[in-house]
C-alpha positions as CSV (number, residue, x, y, z in Angstrom):
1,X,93.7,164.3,90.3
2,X,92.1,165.2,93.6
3,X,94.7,166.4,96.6
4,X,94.7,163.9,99.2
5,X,95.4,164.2,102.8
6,X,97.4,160.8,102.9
7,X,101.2,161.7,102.6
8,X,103.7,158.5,101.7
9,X,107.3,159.1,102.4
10,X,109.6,157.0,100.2
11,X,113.1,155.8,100.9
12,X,115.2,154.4,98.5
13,X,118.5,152.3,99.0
14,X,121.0,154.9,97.9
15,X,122.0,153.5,94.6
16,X,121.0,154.2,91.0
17,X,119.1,150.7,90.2
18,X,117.5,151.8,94.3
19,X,116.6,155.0,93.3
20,X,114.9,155.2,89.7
21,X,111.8,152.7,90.3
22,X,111.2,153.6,93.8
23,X,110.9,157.5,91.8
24,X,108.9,156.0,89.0
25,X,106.5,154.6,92.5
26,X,106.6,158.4,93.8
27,X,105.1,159.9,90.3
28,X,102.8,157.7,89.9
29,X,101.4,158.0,93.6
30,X,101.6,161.8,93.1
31,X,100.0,161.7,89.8
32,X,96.7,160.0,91.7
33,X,96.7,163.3,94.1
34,X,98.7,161.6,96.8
35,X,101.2,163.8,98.7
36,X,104.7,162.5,98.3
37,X,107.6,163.0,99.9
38,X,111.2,161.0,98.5
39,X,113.8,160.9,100.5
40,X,117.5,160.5,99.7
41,X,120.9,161.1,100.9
42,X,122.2,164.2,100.0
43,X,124.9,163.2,97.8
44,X,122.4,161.5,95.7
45,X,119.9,164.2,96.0
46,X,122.4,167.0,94.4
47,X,123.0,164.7,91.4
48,X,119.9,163.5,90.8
49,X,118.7,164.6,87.1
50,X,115.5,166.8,86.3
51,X,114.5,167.4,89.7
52,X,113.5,171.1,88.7
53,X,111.0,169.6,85.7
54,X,109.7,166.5,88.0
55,X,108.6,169.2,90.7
56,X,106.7,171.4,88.0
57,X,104.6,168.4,86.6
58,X,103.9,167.1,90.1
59,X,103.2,169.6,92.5
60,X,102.6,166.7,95.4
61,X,106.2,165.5,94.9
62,X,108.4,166.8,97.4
63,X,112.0,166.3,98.2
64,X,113.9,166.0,101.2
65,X,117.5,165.0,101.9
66,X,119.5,163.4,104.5
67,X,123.5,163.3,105.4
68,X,124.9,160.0,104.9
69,X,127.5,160.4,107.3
70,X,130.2,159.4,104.7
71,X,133.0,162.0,103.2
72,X,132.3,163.5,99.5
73,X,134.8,161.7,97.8
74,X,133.3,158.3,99.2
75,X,132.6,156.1,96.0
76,X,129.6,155.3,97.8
77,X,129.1,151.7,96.0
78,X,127.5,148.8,97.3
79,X,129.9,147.6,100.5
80,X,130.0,147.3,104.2
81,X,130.8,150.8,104.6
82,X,127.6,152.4,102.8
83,X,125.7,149.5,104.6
84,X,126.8,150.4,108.1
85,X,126.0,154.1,107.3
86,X,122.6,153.6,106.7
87,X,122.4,152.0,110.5
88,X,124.5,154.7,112.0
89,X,124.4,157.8,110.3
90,X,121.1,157.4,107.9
91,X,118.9,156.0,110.5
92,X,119.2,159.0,113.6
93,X,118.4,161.3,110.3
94,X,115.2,159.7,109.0
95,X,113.7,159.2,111.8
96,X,114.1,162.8,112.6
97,X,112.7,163.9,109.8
98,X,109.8,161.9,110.0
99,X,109.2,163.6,113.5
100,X,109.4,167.2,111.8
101,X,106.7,169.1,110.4
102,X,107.6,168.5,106.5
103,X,106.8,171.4,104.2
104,X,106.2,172.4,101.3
105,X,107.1,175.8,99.8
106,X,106.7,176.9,103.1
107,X,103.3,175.1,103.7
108,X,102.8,172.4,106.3
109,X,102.1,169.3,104.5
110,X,100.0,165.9,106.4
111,X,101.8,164.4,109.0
112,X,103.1,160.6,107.1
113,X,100.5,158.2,106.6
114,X,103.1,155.5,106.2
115,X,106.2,154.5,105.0
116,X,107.6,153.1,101.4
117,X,111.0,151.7,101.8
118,X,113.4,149.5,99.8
119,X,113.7,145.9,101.3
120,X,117.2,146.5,101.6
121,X,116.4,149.9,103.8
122,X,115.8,147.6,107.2
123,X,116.4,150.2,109.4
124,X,113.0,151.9,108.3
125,X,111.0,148.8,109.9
126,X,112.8,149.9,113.1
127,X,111.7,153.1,113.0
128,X,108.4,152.6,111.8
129,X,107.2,150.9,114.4
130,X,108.7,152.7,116.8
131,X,106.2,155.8,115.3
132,X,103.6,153.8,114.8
133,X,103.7,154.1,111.1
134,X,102.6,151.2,108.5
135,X,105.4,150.2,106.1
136,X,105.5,148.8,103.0
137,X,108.5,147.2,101.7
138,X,109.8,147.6,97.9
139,X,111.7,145.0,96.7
140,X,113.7,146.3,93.3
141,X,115.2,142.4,92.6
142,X,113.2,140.1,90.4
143,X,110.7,138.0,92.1
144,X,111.9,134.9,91.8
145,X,115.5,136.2,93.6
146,X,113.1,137.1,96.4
147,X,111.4,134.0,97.0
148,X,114.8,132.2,96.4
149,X,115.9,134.4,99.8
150,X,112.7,134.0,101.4
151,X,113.9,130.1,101.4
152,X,117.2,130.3,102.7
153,X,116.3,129.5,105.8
154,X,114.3,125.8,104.5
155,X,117.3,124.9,102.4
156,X,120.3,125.0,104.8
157,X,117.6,122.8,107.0
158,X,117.2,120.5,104.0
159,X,121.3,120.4,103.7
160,X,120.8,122.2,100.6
161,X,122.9,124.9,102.0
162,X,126.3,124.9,102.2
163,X,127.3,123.2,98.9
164,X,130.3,121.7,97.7
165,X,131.7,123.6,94.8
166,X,132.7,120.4,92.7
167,X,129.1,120.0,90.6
168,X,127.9,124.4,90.5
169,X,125.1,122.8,87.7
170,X,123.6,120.6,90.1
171,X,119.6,121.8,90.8
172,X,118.0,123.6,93.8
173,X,115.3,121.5,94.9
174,X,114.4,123.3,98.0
175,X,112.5,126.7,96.3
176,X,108.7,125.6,95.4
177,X,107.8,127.0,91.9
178,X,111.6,127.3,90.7
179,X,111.6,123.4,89.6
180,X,114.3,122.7,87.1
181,X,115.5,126.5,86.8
182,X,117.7,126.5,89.7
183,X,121.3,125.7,90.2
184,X,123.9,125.8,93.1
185,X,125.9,128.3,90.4
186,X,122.9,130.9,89.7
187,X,122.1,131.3,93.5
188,X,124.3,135.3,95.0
189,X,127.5,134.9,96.6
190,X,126.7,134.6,100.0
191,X,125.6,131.3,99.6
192,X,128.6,129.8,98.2
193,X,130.2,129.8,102.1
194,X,131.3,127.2,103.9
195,X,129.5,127.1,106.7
196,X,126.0,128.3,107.2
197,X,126.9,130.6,110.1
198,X,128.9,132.8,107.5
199,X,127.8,136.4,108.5
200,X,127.2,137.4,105.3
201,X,124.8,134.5,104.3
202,X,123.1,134.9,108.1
203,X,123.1,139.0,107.3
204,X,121.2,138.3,104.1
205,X,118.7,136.1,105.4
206,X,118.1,138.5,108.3
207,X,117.6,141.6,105.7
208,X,115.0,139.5,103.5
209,X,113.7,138.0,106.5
210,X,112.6,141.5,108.2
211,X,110.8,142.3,104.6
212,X,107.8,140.0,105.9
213,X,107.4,142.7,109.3
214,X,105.9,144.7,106.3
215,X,102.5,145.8,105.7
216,X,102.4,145.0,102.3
217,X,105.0,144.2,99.4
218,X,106.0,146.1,96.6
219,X,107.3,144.5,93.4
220,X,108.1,146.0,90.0
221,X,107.7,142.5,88.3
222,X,104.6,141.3,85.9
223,X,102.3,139.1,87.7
224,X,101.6,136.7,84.8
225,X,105.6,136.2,84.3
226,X,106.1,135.2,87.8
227,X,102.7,133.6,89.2
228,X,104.0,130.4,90.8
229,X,106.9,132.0,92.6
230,X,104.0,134.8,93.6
231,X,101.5,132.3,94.9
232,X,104.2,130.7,97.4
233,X,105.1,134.4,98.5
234,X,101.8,135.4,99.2
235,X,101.3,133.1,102.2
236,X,104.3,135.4,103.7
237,X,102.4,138.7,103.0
238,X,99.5,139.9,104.3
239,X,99.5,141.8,100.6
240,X,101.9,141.9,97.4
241,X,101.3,144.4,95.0
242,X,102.7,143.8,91.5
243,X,103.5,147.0,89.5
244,X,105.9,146.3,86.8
245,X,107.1,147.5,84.5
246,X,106.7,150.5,86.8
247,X,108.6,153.0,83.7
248,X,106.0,151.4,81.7
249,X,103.4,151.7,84.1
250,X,104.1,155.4,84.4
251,X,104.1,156.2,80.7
252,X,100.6,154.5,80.5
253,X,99.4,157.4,83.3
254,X,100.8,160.2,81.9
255,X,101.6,159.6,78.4
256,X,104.3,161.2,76.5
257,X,104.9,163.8,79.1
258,X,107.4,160.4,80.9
259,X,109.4,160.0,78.1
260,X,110.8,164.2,78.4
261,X,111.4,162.8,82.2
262,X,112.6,160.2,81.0
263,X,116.0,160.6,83.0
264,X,114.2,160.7,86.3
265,X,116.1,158.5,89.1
266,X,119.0,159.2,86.8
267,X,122.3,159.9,88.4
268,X,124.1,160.8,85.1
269,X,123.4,163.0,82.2
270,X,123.0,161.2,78.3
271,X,125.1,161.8,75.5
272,X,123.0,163.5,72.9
273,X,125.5,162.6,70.5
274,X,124.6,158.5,70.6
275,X,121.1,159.7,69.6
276,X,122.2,160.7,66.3
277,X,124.9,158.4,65.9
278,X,121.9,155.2,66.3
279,X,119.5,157.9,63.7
280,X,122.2,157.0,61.3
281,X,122.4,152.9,62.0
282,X,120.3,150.8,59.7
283,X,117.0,149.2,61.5
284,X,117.4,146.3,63.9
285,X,121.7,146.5,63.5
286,X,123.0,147.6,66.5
287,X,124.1,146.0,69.7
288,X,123.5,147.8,72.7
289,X,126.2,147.2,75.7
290,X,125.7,148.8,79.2
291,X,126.8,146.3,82.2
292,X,125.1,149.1,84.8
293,X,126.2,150.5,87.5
294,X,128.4,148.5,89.5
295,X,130.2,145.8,87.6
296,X,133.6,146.6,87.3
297,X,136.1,145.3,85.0
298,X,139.9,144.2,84.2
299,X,141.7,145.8,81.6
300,X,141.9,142.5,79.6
301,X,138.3,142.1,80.1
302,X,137.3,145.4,78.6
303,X,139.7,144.3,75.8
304,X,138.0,141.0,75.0
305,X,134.5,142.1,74.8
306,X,136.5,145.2,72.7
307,X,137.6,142.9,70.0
308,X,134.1,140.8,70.4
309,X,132.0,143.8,69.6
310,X,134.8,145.0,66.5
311,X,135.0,141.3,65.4
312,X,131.5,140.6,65.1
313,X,130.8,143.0,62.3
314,X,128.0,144.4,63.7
315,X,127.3,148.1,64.6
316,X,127.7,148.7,68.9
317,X,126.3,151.2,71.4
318,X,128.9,150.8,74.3
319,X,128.2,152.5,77.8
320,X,131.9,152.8,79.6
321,X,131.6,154.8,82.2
322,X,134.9,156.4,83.4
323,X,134.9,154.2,87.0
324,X,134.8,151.6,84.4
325,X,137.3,152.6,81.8
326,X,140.2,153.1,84.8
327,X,140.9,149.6,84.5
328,X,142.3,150.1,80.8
329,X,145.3,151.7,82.7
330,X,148.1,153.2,81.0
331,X,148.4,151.0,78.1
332,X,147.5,152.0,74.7
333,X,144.9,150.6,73.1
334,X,145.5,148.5,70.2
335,X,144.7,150.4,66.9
336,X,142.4,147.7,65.5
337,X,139.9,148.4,68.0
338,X,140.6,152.3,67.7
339,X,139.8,151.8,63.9
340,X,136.9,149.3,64.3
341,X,135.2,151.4,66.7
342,X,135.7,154.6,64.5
343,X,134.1,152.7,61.4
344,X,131.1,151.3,62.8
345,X,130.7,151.9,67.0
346,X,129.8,154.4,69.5
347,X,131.7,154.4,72.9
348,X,130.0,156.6,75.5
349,X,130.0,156.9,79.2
350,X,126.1,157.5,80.0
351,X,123.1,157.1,77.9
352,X,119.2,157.8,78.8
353,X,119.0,153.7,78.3
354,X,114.7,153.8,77.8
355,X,115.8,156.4,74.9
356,X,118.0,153.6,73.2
357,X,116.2,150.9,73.4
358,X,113.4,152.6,72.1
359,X,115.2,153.2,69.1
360,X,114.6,151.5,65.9
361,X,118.0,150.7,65.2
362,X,118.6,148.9,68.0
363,X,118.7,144.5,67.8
364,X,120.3,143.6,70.9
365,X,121.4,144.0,74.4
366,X,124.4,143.2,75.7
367,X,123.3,143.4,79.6
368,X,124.3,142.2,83.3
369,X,121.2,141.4,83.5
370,X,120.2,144.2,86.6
371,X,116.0,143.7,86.9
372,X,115.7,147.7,85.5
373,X,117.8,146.6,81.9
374,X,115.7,143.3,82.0
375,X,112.3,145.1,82.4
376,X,113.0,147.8,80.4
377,X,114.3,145.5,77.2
378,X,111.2,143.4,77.6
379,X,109.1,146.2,77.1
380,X,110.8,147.6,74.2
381,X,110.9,143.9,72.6
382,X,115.0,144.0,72.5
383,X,116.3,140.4,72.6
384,X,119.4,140.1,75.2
385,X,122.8,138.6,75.3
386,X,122.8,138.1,79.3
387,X,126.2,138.2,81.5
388,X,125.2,138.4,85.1
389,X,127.7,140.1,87.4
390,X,126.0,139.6,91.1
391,X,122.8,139.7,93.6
392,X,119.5,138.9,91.4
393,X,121.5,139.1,88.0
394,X,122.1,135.5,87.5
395,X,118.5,133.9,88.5
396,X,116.9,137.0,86.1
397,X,119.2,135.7,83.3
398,X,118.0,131.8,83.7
399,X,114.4,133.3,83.4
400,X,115.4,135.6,80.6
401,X,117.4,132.6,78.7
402,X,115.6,128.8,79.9
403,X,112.1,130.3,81.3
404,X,111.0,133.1,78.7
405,X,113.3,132.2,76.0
406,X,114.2,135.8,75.5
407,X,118.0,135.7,75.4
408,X,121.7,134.0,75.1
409,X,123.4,133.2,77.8
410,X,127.1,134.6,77.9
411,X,129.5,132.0,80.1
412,X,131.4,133.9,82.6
413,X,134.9,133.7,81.5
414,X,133.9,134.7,78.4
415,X,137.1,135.1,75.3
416,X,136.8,137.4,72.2
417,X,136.0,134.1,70.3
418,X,132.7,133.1,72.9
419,X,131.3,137.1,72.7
420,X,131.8,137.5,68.7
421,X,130.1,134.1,67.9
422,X,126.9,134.8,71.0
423,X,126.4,138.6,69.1
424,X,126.5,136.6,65.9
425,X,124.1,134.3,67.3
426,X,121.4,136.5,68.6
427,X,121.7,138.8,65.4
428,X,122.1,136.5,62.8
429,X,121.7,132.3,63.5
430,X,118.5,132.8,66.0
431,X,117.4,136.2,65.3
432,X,114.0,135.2,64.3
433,X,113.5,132.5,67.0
434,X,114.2,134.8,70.2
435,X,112.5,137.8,68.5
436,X,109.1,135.7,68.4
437,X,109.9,134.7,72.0
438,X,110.6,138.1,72.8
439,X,107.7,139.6,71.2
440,X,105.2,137.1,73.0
441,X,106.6,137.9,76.4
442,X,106.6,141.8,75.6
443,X,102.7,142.1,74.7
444,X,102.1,140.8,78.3
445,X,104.1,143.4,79.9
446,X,102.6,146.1,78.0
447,X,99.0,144.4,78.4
448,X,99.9,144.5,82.4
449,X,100.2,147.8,82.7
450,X,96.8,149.0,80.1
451,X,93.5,149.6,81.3
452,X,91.8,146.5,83.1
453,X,95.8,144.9,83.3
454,X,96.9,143.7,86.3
455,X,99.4,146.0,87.3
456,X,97.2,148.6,86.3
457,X,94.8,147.1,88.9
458,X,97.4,146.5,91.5
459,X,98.3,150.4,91.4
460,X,94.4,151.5,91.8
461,X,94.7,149.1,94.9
462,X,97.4,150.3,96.5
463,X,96.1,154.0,96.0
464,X,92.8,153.1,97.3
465,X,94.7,151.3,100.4
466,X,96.6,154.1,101.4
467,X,93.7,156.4,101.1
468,X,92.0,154.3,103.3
469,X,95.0,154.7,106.0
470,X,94.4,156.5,108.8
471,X,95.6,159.9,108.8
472,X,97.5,161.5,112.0
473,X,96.7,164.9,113.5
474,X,99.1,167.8,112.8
């Protein structure tokens, strides 16, 4: 493609489900010629995965990093600490470099023709407009979470919100296009406060809220899957660009060569070994469990789904990362679980996830339901088994389970006995239903994203807009 002048710098929220679509936006921007410049904190930066090979394939892909302000043994998960770092430390940094002459290999490159941050970044409004700079906001939660947020506002007006916690079933009616989907139990934890001044509830609506200052909106959704919750959001956005599945989206630009980057945005390295362990699994037999990046759980949870997985008879793929597995403590593990692991699972702490579910052995997915797993499962066709954890999880599991019919809902305080009978369920009893389902619902996300779809539309757009930006002088 033809080198552009226009120059996007992108900012993700620094954590992994932040950072890999906002980079799967940044190669495909750079792939059409735009310059592109992603910016993360440098903790993130010196983990980040193939940041040697992403540079050699896309010359107009530059990286920057910025101190955090936090020490290096921070855990640096989602809390009020990494939250007020991005307003104290992160801001004074970025707005810094945005003032600095950003190079290249030693070349100058465009001043910034605007600004791509994640709607969770709210500081980068701020300094936006104090440069002068447009912004468009990337929201990485499912649409309908969105729109649910947008309406905060109208439902604690309508008495909606706060709710009594005696009926959590009882329907949202306050959230146009979300008619019979919503409940008081599938709506984040900030809303289930008593009183509506509750600074966490008032700090979320303020974040989404500040999303509409934006020039434009950014979503990694499919348009046709989410059209009624999109038409209400459009009269709060003077443009919404739909681009999902952006991994998808990519591979359709630059064929095979985004499946060797495949581990781009990742923050961990894959364990070659599950690759050959699924090679040996027969076709459409294995259950695939990750539960991403921030849920954490009990020793006597990880023993439960344990003896679920071992019980159900069926073959498992089992990301535990080590943050994860601390909670097993001391105790040894009982030696059933040792032997039925050994005869027919894999137990690993990472995996390169579009890698498995590509795979033809896999069935199922065993998933928290993060919008990344969701998308990337509905592109490979993978049925789910869905056990939201927090934020957007449990509104993209009612689509995923009641909406698209795609998946099994898992009940929260989930037993051995509930997880062995829902694996049994999805791979055996309703196989056949939910892969048809699935199947139906996959062909329109890979349609999206071909020639003349509309995501592959939306993306010419938004090129074509920020071509048509005005450039600053050097």
């Amino acid at each position: 493609m033809e080198k552009s002048q226009s120059h996007v710098v992108i900012f993700p929220f620094p954590l992994q489900g932040h950072i890999k679509p906002l980079l799967c936006l940044a190669e495909l921007l750079s792939h059409a010629g735009l310059h592109v410049t992603f910016v993360n904190t440098r903790h993130n930066h010196n983990r980040l995965a193939n940041l040697r090979a992403l540079s050699a394939h896309f010359p107009t892909l530059h990286f920057e990093s910025i101190l955090d302000g936090l020490p290096d043994d921070h855990p640096r998960t989602l809390g009020s600490e990494l939250l007020i770092a991005l307003k104290t430390s992160i801001k004074p940094h970025f707005k810094e470099l945005l003032q600095s002459s950003l190079k290249a290999n030693g070349v100058a490159l465009p001043p910034p023709t605007c600004i791509i941050t994640d709607g969770l970044v709210t500081f980068a409004f701020d300094v936006a407009e104090e440069l002068g700079l447009p912004i468009l906001s990337f929201d990485v939660g499912c649409a309908p979470y969105m729109w649910t947020c947008l309406c905060l506002p109208n439902l604690i007006e309508q008495g909606q919100l706060p709710f009594p916690d005696d009926d959590m079933n009882a329907e949202i009616t306050g959230v146009p296009g979300m008619e019979g989907l919503l409940r008081r139990v599938d709506l984040p934890g900030f809303c289930r406060v008593k009183q509506s001044s509750h600074p966490a509830l008032q700090f979320a609506i303020h974040e989404t809220q500040t999303q509409k200052r934006a020039s434009a909106l950014i979503l990694d959704t499919i348009y046709e899957l989410d059209a009624q919750c999109l038409s209400h959001m459009a009269t709060m956005f003077p443009k919404i660009y739909t681009l999902g599945p952006l991994h998808s989206l990519l591979h359709s630009q630059i064929g095979d060569v985004s499946r060797l980057l495949a581990s781009h945005g990742g923050l961990g390295k894959g364990d070659p070994n599950c690759m050959t362990w699924l090679d040996s699994q027969p076709t459409k037999s294995v259950l695939y469990v990750s539960f991403g990046t921030l849920v954490t759980l009990t020793r006597t949870q990880i023993i439960e789904f344990w003896y679920g997985l071992v019980n159900s008879g069926h073959p498992f793929l089992w990301v535990l990362q080590s943050d994860i597995t601390s909670g097993l403590g001391e105790d040894p593990i009982p030696i059933e679980l040792e032997i039925g692991t050994k005869e027919r699972g894999c137990i690993v702490n990472w995996v390169s996830q579009e890698e498995v579910l590509a795979h033809k052995s896999l069935g199922g997915f065993l998933t928290h339901n993060g919008w990344n797993s969701t998308v990337e499962s509905i592109v490979a066709g993978i049925p789910m088994i869905c056990w939201p954890y927090l934020g957007d999880q449990h509104i993209t599991s009612r689509s995923v389970c009641e909406k698209w019919k795609i998946g099994l809902r898992l009940k929260e305080n989930c037993d051995r006995k509930d997880i062995e009978t829902i694996i049994r369920m999805l791979l055996e009893f309703k196989r056949g239903e939910i892969q048809s389902s699935m199947d139906t619902i996959s062909k329109v996300a890979c349609d999206s994203v071909a020639k003349g779809g509309s995501s592959n539309h939306n993306l010419e757009m938004l090129i074509q807009d920020i071509r048509n930006m005005p450039t600053r002088p050097q």
